[in-house]
C-alpha positions in Angstrom: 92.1 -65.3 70.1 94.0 -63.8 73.3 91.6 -62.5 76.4 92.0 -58.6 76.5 91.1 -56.3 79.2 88.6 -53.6 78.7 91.2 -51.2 77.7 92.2 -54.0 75.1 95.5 -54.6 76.0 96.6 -58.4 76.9 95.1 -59.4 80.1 97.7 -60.3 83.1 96.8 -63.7 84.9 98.2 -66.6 86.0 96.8 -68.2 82.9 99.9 -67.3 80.7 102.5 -69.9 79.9 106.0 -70.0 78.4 104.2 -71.1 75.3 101.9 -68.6 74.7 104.6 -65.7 75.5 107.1 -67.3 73.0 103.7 -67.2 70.4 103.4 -63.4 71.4 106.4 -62.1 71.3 107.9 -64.4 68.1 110.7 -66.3 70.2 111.2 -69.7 70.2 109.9 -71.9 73.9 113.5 -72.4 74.4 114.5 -69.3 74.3 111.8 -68.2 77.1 113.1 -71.3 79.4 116.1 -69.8 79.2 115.6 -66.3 80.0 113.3 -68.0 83.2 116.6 -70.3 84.0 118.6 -67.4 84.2 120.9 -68.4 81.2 123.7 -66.2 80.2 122.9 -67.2 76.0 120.3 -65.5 75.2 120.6 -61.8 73.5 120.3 -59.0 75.9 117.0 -57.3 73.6 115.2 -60.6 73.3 116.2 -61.2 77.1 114.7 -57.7 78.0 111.3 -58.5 75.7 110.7 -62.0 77.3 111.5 -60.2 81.2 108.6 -57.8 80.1 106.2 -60.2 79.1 106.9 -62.1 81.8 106.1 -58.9 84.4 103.0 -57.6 81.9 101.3 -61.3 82.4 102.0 -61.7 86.2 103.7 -65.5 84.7 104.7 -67.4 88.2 106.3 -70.6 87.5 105.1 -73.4 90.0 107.3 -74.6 92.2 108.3 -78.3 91.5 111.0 -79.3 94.0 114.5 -78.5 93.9 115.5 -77.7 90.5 119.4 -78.8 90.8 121.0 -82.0 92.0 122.6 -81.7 95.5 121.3 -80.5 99.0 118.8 -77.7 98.7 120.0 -73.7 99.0 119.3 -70.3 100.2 121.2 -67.5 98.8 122.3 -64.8 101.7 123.3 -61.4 100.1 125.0 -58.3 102.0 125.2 -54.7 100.5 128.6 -54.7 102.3 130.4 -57.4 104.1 133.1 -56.2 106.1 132.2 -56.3 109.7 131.3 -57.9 113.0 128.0 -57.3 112.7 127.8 -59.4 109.4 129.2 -62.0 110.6 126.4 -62.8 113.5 123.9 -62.4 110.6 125.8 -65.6 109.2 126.2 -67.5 112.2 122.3 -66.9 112.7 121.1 -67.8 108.7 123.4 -70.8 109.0 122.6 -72.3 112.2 118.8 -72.1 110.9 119.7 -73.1 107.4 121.5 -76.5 109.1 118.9 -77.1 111.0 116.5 -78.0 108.1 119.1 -79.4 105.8 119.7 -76.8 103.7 123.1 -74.7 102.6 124.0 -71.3 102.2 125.6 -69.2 99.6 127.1 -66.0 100.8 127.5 -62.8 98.4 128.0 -59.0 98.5 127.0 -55.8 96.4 129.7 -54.0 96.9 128.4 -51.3 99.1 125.5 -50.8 96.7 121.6 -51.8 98.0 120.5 -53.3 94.6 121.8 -56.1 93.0 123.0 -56.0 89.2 122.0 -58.5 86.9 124.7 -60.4 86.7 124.0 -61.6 90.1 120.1 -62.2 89.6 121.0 -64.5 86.4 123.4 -66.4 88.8 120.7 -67.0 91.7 118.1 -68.1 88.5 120.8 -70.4 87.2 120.8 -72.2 90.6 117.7 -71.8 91.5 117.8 -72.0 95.4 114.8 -72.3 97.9 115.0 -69.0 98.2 117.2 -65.9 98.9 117.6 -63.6 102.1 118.5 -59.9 101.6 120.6 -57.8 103.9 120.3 -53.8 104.1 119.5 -54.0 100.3 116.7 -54.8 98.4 115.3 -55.4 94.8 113.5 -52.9 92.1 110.5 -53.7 91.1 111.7 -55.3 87.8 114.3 -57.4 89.6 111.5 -58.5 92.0 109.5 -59.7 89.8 112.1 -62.0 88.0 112.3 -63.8 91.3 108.6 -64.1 91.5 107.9 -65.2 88.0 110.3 -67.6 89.0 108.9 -68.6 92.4 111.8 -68.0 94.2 110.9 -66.1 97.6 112.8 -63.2 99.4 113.1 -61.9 102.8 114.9 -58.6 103.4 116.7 -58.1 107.2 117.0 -54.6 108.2 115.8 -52.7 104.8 117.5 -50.2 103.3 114.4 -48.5 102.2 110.5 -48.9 102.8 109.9 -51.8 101.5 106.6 -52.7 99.5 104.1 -53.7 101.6 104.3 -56.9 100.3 107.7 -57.8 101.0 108.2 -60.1 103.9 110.9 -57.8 106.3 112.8 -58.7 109.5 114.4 -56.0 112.1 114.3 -54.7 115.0 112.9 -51.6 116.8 115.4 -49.1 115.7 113.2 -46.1 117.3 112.8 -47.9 120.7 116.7 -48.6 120.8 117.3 -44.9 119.9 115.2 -43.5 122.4 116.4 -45.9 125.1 119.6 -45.1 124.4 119.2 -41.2 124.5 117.2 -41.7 127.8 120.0 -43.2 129.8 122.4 -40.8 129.2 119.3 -38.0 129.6 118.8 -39.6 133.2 122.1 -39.8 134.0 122.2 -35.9 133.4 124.0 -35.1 130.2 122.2 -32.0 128.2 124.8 -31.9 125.7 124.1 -35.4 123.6 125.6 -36.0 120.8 124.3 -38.9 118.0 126.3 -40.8 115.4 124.2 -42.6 113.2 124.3 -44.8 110.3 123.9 -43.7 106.4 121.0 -41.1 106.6 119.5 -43.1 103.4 118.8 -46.2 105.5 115.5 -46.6 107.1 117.2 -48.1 110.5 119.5 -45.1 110.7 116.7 -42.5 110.3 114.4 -44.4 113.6 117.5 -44.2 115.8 117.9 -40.8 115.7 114.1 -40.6 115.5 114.1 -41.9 118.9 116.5 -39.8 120.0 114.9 -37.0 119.2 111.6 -37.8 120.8 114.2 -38.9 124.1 115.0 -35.2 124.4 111.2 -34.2 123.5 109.9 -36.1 126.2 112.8 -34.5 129.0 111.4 -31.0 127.5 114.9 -30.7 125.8 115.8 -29.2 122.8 118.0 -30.9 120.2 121.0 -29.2 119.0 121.2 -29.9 115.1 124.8 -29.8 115.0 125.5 -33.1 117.4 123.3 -34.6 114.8 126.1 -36.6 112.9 125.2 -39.5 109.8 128.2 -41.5 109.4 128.6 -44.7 107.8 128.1 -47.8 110.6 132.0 -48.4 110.4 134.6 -47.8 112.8 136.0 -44.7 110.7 132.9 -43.1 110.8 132.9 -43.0 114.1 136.4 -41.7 114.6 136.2 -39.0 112.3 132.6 -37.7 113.3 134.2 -38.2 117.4 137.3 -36.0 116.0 135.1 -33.4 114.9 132.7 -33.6 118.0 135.1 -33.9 120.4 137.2 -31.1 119.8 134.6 -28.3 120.0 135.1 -26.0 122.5 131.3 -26.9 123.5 131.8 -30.3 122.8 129.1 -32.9 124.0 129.5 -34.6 127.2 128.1 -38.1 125.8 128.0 -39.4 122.2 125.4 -42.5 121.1 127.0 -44.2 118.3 124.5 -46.0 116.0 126.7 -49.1 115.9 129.0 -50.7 118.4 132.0 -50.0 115.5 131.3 -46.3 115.5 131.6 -46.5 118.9 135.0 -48.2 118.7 136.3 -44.9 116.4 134.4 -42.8 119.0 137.0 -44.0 121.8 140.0 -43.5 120.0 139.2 -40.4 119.0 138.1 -39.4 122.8 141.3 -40.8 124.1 143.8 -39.4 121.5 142.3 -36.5 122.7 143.0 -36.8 126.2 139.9 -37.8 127.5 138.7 -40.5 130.1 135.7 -42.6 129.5 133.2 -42.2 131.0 134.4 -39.2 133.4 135.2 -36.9 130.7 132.9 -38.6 128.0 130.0 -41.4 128.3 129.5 -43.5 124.9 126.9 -45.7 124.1 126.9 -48.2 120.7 124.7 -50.1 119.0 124.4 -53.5 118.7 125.8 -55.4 121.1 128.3 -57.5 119.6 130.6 -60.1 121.3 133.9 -57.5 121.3 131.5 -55.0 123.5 132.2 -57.1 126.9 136.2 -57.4 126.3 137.3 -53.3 125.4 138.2 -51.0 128.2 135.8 -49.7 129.5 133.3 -52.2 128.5 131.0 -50.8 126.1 127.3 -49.6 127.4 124.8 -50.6 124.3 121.7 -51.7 122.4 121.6 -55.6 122.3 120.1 -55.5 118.5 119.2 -59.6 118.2 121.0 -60.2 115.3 121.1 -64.0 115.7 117.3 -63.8 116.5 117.1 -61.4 113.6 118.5 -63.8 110.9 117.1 -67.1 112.7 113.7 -65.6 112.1 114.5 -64.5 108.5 115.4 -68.1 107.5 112.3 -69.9 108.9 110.0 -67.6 107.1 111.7 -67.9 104.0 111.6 -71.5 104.4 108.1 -71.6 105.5 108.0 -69.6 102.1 109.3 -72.1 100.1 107.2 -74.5 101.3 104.4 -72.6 100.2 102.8 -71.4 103.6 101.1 -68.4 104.4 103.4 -66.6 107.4 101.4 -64.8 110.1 103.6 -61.5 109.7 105.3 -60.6 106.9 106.6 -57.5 109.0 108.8 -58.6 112.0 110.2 -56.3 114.7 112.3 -58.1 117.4 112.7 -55.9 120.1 115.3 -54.1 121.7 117.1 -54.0 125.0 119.4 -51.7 126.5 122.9 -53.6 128.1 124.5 -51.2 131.0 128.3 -51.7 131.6 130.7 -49.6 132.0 131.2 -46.9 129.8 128.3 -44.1 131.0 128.4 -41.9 133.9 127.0 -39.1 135.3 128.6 -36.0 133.7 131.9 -35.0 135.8 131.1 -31.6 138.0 
């Protein structure tokens, strides 16, 4: 006779096992193992029964070493992987990831900031140490087939608020926002203009967050029209800079959310026929390796991406491992890199 809960339905607990949801729901222990081992064979009703029972009993398989022959592995998985930017994630998860012996397998969604299943069967099949999210994240469903598995996840720069259970690395999008916006403030432009990333992401919201509360604590007011969303890409930049730009009250500085946007932000400006910075002052976001080497060299947030990812991949190995972290929230901070391209506003 099964345990029930007050309400009589079958009690959740880490007493469940692959036999006794087989016995429940009528399948065979094989065909549970399978659904667990992410196998492809298994037909997609039967597959969504055994994924429920799984989630209504809390089942979390123990963790028994490496379930594959070969070196150990972390899965690293963009929404989007077309820029700069991704690539000093990489350089940082794989320098980590080497460091303890371990490889890396790289994927993409697409542009989307949920896997589909397809993918979470493939990461099951292998079963890696663990798997490291970039500006995506999981449903609630999907995150529970990783933990009924015992694989662990870290998300870098969330999409969305994460669970509070979710371990999360980033940085202090509001600080860099608001040191940004005060620069230029300080420098003396009143007409500032803001470029962020997707208005959907968390990281893009706290940017312009702080700089709103730049110009809140100068006593200015914002002007909701030089509030621009674009899409962290050099494009958005450019076409946002067009529009900007060719106002007849057009801003006399522009802080683009990501160094890329700030690339599309200078052509635009000087297809236009205007100098940087006497005409214009720009300021990205970022801070990546090109920044140093355009003309004028790009003012900017130094986001520590290396840092960032470096950090992701020791708690998600410490996860593995099963240790307790200290934070499952991590915030690097945030510093502001003067060069060349701010300047007082011209007279």
């Amino acid at each position: 006779m099964s345990a029930t809960s007050p309400g009589g339905a079958p009690r959740s607990g880490p007493s469940a096992t692959i036999s006794s949801i087989a016995a429940e729901l009528g399948v065979s222990v094989p065909t549970v193992s399978k659904v667990l081992n992410g196998r492809t064979d298994v037909a997609p009703k039967t597959r969504a029964k055994v994924e429920a029972a799984l989630e209504r009993h809390q089942y979390k398989r123990r963790r028994r070493g490496p379930a594959v022959v070969g070196p150990p592995l972390i899965d690293l998985a963009f929404h989007e992987l077309d820029s700069a930017w991704s690539i000093e994630i990489i350089r940082g998860v794989e320098a980590s990831a080497a460091a303890e012996g371990v490889g890396v397998v790289l994927s993409e969604f697409g542009g989307r900031h949920r896997p589909e299943q397809d993918w979470l069967d493939a990461v099951l099949a292998r079963r890696p140490l663990g798997v490291i999210l970039v500006l995506s994240g999981l449903g609630k469903a999907q995150q529970h087939q990783f933990e009924s598995r015992s694989i662990p996840f870290v998300v870098v720069d969330t999409a969305g608020e994460p669970p509070e259970d979710v371990p999360t690395v980033g940085s202090n999008n509001w600080n860099g926002g608001l040191s940004a916006t005060r620069h230029l403030l300080r420098l003396g432009h009143r007409r500032v203009a803001v470029i962020s990333g997707p208005a959907d992401v968390v990281c893009s919201r706290a940017r312009v967050d702080g700089f709103r509360s730049a110009h809140a604590e100068a006593g200015l007011t914002v002007d909701p029209s030089l509030i621009r969303y674009g899409d962290f890409y050099v494009d958005g930049g450019y076409e946002h800079g067009k529009d900007l730009l060719s106002r007849p009250d057009r801003p006399t500085a522009i802080f683009a959310g990501s160094d890329m946007q700030a690339l599309g932000v200078l052509r635009a400006a000087r297809e236009l026929g205007l100098h940087v910075p006497r005409d214009l002052s720009v300021v990205g976001y970022d801070n990546l390796p090109l920044t140093e080497w355009i003309g004028p060299a790009l003012t900017t947030v130094n986001q520590p991406l290396h840092a960032m990812a470096s950090t992701a991949t020791r708690l998600l190995v410490e996860l593995s491992r099963g240790e307790e972290p200290e934070l499952l929230r991590v915030d690097l901070a945030t510093e502001l890199i003067v060069r060349e391209s701010t300047a007082p506003p011209a007279e």
